[in-house]
C-alpha positions as CSV (number, residue, x, y, z in Angstrom):
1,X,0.0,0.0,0.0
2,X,1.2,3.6,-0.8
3,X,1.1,6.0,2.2
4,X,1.9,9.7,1.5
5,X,3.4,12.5,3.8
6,X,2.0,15.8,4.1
7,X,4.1,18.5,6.3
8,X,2.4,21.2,7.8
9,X,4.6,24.4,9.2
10,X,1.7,26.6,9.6
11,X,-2.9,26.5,10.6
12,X,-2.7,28.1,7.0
13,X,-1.1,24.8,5.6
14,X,-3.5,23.1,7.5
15,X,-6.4,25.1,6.2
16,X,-5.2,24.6,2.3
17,X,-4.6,21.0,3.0
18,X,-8.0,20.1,4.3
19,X,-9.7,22.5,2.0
20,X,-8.0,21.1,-1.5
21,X,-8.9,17.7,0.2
22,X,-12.7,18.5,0.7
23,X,-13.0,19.2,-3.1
24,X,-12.0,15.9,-3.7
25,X,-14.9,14.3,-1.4
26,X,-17.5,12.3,-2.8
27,X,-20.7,10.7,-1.3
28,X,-19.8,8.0,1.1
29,X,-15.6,9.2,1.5
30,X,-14.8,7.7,4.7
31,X,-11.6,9.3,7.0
32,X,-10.4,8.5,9.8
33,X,-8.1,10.5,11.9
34,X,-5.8,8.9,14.9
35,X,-3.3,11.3,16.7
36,X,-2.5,12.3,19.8
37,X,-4.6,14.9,21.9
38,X,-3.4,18.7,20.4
39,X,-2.2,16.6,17.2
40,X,-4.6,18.8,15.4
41,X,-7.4,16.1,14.0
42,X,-10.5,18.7,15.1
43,X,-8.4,22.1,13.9
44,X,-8.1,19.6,10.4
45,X,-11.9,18.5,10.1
46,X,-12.6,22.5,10.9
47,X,-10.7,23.2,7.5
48,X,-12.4,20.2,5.5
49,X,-16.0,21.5,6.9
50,X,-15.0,24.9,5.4
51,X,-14.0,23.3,2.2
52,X,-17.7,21.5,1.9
53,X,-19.1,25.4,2.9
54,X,-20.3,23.7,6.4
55,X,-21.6,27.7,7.8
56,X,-21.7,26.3,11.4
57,X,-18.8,26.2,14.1
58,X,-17.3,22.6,13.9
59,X,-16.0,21.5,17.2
60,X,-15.3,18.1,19.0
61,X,-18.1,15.9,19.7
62,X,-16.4,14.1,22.4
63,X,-19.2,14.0,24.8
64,X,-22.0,13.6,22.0
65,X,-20.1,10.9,19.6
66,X,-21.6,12.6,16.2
67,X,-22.2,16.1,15.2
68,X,-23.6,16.6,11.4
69,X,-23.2,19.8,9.5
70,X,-24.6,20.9,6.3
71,X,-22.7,21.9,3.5
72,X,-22.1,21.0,-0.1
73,X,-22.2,17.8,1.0
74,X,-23.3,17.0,5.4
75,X,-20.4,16.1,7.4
76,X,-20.9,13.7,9.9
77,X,-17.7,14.7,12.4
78,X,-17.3,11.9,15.0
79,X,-15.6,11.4,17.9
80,X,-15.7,7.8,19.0
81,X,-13.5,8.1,22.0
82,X,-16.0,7.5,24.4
83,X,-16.9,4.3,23.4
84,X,-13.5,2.3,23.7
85,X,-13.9,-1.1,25.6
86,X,-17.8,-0.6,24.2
87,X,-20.2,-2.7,21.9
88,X,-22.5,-0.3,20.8
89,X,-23.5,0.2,17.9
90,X,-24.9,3.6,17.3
91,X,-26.1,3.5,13.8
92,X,-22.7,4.1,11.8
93,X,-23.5,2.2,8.8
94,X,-26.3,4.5,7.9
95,X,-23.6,7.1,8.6
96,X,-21.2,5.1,6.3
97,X,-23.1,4.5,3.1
98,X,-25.0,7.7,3.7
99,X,-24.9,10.8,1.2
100,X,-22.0,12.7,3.2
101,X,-18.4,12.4,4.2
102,X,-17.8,10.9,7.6
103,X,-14.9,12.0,9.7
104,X,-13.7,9.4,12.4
105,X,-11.4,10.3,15.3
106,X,-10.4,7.8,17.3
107,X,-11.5,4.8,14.7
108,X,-9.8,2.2,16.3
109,X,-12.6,2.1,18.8
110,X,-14.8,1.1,16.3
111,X,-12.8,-0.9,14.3
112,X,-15.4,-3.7,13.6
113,X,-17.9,-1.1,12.1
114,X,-15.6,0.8,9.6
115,X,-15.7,0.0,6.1
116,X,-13.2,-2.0,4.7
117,X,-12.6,1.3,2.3
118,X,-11.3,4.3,3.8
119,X,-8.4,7.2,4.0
120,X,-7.0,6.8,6.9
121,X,-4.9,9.9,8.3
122,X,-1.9,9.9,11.3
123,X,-1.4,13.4,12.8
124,X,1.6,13.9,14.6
125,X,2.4,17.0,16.1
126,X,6.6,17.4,15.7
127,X,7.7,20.8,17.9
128,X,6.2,23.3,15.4
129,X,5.1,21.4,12.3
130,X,2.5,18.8,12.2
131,X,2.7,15.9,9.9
132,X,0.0,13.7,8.5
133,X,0.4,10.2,6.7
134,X,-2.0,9.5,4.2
135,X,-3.1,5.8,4.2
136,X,-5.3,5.2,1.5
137,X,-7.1,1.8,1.7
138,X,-9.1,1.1,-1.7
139,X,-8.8,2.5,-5.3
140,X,-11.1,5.5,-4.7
141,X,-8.9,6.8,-1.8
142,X,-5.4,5.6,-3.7
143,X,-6.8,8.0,-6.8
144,X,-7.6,10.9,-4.3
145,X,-4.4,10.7,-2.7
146,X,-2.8,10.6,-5.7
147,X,-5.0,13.9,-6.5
148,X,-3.5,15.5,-3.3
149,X,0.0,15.2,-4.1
150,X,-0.2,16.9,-7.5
C-alpha cells in the first residue's frame, strides 16, 4: 500500500490541505483520523467543513459521539472516543453509506464497524510542524491521494 506524507509548518497549511482535500470528497468518503490529543485532527476536520461550505462552528463531539453539519455535502464529524472497551453500535452504517463524508477520530474504537474502504490519516504534532500520513485503503482513496499530491 502507498502511504503519503504531508508536512504542515503553519494552521494556513492546515487550512489549504483540508480544503483542497474537501474538493476531492464524494458521497460515502470515509476518513479517519488517529493522533494524539493537540495533534490537530478537530483544527483539520474544521478546515475540511470549510472546504464543503459547512456555515456552522465545527467543534469536538467528544461527549455527543456525532455532530452533522450541512454543507455541499453533510459532514458527519465523530468522535468515538467514548466508546472504547464498548459494543454499541450507534447506527454508523447509515452514517457510512449515507450521502455525506464521515470524519472518524479515534476509529480504532470502532474498528469492527468501519468500512473496509477508507483514508485513513496519522497526525503527529513534531515541535512546530505537524505531519500527516496519508493511508489510503481502496482504489477511490489511492486516486484521491494521488490527486492530493499533484
Amino acid at each position: 500500500m502507498t502511504q503519503f506524507i504531508k508536512k504542515m509548518h503553519t494552521i494556513e497549511d492546515t487550512n489549504s490541505f483540508g480544503q483542497k482535500l474537501a474538493e476531492l470528497l464524494q458521497p460515502g468518503d470515509i476518513i479517519t483520523m488517529e493522533g494524539d490529543l493537540g495533534a490537530g485532527k478537530t483544527t483539520l476536520t474544521k478546515a475540511i467543513g470549510a472546504g464543503l461550505g459547512v456555515k456552522r462552528t465545527i467543534n469536538s463531539p467528544t461527549f455527543t459521539i456525532i455532530k452533522e453539519y450541512e454543507g455541499r455535502l453533510p459532514l458527519y464529524h465523530m468522535d468515538v472516543y467514548r466508546l472504547e472497551n464498548s459494543d454499541e453500535d450507534i447506527g454508523f452504517e447509515e452514517y457510512f453509506s449515507g450521502e455525506g463524508v464521515s470524519i472518524v477520530e479515534w476509529a480504532q474504537f470502532i474498528e469492527d464497524y468501519l468500512p473496509k474502504e477508507r483514508l485513513e490519516l496519522t497526525l503527529k504534532h513534531d515541535g512546530e510542524a505537524r505531519t500527516i500520513l496519508l493511508q489510503p485503503i481502496g482504489e477511490r482513496y489511492e486516486k484521491l491521494c494521488k490527486e492530493l499530491a499533484e
